[in-house]
C-alpha positions in Angstrom: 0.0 0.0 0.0 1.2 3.2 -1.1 4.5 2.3 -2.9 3.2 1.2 -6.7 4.4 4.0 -9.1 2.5 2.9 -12.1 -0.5 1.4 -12.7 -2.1 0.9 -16.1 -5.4 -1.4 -16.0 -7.3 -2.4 -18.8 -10.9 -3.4 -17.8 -13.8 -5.0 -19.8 -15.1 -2.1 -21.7 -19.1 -3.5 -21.2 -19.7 -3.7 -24.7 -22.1 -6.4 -24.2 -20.2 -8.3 -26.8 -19.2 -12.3 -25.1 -15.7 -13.1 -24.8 -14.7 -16.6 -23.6 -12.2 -15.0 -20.9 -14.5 -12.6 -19.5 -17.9 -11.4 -19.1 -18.3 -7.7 -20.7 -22.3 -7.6 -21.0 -22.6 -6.2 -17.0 -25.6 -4.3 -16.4 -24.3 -0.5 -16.4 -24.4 0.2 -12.6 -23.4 -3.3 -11.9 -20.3 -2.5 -13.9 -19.3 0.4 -11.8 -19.7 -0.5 -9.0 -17.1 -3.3 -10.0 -15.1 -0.5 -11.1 -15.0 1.8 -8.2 -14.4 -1.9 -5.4 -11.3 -2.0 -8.0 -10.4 1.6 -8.7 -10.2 2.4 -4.7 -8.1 0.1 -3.9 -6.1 0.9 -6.7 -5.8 4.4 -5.1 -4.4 2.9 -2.0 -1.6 0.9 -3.7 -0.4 3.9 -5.0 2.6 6.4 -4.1 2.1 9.7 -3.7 4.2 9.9 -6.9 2.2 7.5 -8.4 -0.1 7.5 -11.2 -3.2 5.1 -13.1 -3.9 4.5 -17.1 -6.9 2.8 -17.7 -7.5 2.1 -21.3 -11.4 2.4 -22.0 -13.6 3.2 -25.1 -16.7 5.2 -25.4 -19.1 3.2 -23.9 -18.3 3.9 -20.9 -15.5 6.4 -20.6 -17.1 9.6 -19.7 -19.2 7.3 -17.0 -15.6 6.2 -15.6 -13.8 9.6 -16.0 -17.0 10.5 -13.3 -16.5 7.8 -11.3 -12.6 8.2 -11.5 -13.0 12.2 -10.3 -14.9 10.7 -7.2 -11.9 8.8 -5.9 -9.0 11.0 -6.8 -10.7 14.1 -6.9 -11.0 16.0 -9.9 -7.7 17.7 -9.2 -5.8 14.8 -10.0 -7.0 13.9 -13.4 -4.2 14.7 -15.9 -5.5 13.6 -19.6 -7.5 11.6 -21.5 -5.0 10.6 -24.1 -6.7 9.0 -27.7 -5.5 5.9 -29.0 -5.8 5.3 -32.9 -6.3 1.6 -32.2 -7.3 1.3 -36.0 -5.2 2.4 -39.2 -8.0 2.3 -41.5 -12.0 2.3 -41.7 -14.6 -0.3 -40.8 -16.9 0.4 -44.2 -19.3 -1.9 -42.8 -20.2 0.8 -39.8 -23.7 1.6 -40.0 -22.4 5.1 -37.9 -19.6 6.3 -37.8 -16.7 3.9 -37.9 -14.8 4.2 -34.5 -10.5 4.8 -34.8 -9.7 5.1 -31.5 -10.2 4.1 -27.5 -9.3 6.4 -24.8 -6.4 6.2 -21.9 -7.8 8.3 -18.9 -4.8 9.1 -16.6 -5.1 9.8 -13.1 -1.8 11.1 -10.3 -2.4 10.0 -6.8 -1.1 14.2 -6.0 -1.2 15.7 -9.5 1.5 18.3 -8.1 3.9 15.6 -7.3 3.3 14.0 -10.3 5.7 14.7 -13.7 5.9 12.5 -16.7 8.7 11.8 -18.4 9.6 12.8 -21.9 9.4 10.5 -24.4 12.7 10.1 -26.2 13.7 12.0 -29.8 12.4 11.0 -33.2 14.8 10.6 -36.0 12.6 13.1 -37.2 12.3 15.4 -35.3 16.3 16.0 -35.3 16.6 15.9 -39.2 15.0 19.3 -38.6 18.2 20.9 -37.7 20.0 21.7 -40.6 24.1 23.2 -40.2 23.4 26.0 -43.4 25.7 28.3 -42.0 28.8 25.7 -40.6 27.6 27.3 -37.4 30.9 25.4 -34.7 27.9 24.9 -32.4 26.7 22.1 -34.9 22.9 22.0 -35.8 19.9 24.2 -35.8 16.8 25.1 -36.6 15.4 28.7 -36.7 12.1 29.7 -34.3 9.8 32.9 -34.4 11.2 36.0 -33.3 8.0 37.6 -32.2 4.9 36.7 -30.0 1.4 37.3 -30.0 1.4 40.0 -27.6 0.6 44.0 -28.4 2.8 47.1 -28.3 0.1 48.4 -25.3 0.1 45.1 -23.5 4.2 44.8 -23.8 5.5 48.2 -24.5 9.4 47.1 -23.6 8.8 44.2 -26.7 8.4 47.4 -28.9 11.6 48.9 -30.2 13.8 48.8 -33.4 16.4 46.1 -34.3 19.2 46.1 -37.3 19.8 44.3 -40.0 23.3 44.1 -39.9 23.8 42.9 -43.7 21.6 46.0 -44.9 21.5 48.5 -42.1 17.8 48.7 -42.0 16.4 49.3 -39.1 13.1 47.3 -38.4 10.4 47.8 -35.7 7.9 44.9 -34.9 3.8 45.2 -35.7 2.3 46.8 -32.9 -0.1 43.9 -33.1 2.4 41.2 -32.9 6.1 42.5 -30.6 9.1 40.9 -30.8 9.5 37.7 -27.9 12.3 39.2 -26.3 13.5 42.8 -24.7 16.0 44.4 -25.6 18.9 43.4 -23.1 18.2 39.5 -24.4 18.4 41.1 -28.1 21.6 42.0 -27.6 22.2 39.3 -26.5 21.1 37.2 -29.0 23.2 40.0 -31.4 26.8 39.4 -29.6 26.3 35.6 -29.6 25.6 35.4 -33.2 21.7 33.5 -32.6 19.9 35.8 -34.9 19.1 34.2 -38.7 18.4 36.9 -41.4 17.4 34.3 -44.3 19.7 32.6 -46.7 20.4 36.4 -48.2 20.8 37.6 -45.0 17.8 40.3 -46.2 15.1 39.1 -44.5 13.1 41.7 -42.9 12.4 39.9 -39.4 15.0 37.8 -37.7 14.6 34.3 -36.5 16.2 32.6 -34.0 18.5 30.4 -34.4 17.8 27.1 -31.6 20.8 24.6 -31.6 19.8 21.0 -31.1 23.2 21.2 -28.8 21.5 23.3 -26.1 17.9 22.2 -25.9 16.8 21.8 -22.5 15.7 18.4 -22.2 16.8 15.7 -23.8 13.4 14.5 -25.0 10.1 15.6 -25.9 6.7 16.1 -24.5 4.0 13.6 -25.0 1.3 15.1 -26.7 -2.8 13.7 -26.3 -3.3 12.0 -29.5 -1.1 8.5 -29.6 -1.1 7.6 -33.5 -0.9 3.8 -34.3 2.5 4.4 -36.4 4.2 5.4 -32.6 2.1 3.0 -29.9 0.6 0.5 -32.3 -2.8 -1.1 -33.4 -4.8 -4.0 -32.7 -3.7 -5.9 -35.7 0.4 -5.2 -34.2 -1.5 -6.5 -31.0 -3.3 -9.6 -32.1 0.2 -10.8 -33.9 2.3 -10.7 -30.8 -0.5 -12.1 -28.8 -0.5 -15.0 -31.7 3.2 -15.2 -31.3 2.9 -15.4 -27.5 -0.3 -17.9 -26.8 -1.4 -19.1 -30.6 -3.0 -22.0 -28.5 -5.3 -19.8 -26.7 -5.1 -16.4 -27.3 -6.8 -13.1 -25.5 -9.6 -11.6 -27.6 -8.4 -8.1 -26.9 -5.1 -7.5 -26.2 -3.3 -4.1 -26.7 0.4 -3.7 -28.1 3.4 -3.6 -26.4 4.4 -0.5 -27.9 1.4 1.1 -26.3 2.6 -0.4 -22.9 5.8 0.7 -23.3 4.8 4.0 -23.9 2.5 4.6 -20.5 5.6 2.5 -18.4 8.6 5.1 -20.4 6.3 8.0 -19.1 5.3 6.8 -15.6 8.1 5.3 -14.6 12.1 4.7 -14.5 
């Protein structure tokens, strides 16, 4: 009690369909109150640190997101992440044909609670380019204005230099630059600034090395595509591979699993 860190469950979804290693045709208040005997004592296991996935679809994911807000409070809820479980469309639907389930995720104390980042894509890197044989290796160039006005952010309002034309150019008033002027400078003396592959641009970008980014990784986003986590064809083959004897009706892929355990856990 109170020392799991991660918990990912991943409960009959009631469809009413019949699966020979479960029952998932519960009457609906039956059901949860299964759910809550199971998510309570769930709460106890964990750590303060701690944190629950529970994989669900919409049949009754909105009635256990309720039901989950009781027992951790409402505070605590971090995200109902989608799953695209399904790479392409059921044409036999007779609505609309369903793509994805949902992962609601729960903290047993949201505020000590942090996921980790999820590690670099190939990607993602190839977006830093070395154009200018810059010693500091690769970058990428970022906005050098925000969406802020000249009223609300009067010290984001001033002039900057082109230094390969000598123009001197002031920011919208609807849109300032991102930075004042002592981090212009800056920016100026330690050569970050990028004025287009002329160098006549008439804003600057910044330039962002991958050397110096602040974490290693990146943040997990809400919407888990099946190319990154998996689908439930990738699942039903390693569940073949695994038990072809008697296999699971509905088992999810181990990329999705390693996914919730990389961001819960160490």
């Amino acid at each position: 009690s109170g020392k799991v860190k991660c918990v990912f469950i991943d409960p009959p979804y009631n469809t009413g369909s019949a699966f020979k290693h479960y029952d998932d045709g519960l009457e609906h208040s039956i059901w949860l109150g299964l759910m809550r005997d199971r998510i309570e004592m769930l709460h106890r296991l964990l750590s303060d640190d701690g944190s629950l996935w529970i994989t669900i679809d919409d049949n009754e994911a909105h009635y256990l997101k309720v039901l989950c807000d009781e027992v951790f409070g409402r505070a605590n809820f971090i995200s109902n992440a989608i799953w695209q479980k399904k790479y392409a469309p059921a044409n036999d639907a007779l609505w609309l044909s369903d793509s994805h389930d949902h992962i609601l995720v729960y903290a047993k104390l949201k505020d000590s609670w942090r996921p980790n980042k999820l590690a670099r894509t190939a990607e993602q890197d190839q977006l830093y380019k070395n154009t200018d044989n810059d010693p500091r290796g690769p970058w990428m160039s970022d906005n050098y204005t925000c969406a802020k006005t000249a009223d609300e952010r009067p010290n984001l309002f001033y002039p900057v230099v082109n230094p390969n034309t000598g123009e001197e150019i002031w920011p919208k008033r609807t849109r300032v630059w991102a930075f004042d002027q002592n981090t212009h400078q800056r920016h100026v003396h330690e050569n970050m600034l990028y004025w287009g592959k002329d160098g006549c641009n008439s804003t600057p970008r910044l330039k962002k090395f991958l050397s110096m980014l602040r974490t290693p990784g990146r943040v997990a986003t809400t919407i888990w595509l099946h190319d990154e986590v998996g689908h439930n064809q990738d699942a039903n083959r390693e569940q073949q591979a695994l038990n072809a004897a008697d296999p699971f009706k509905t088992p999810k892929p181990e990329r999705l699993l390693e996914r919730i355990v990389s961001l819960s856990s160490s």
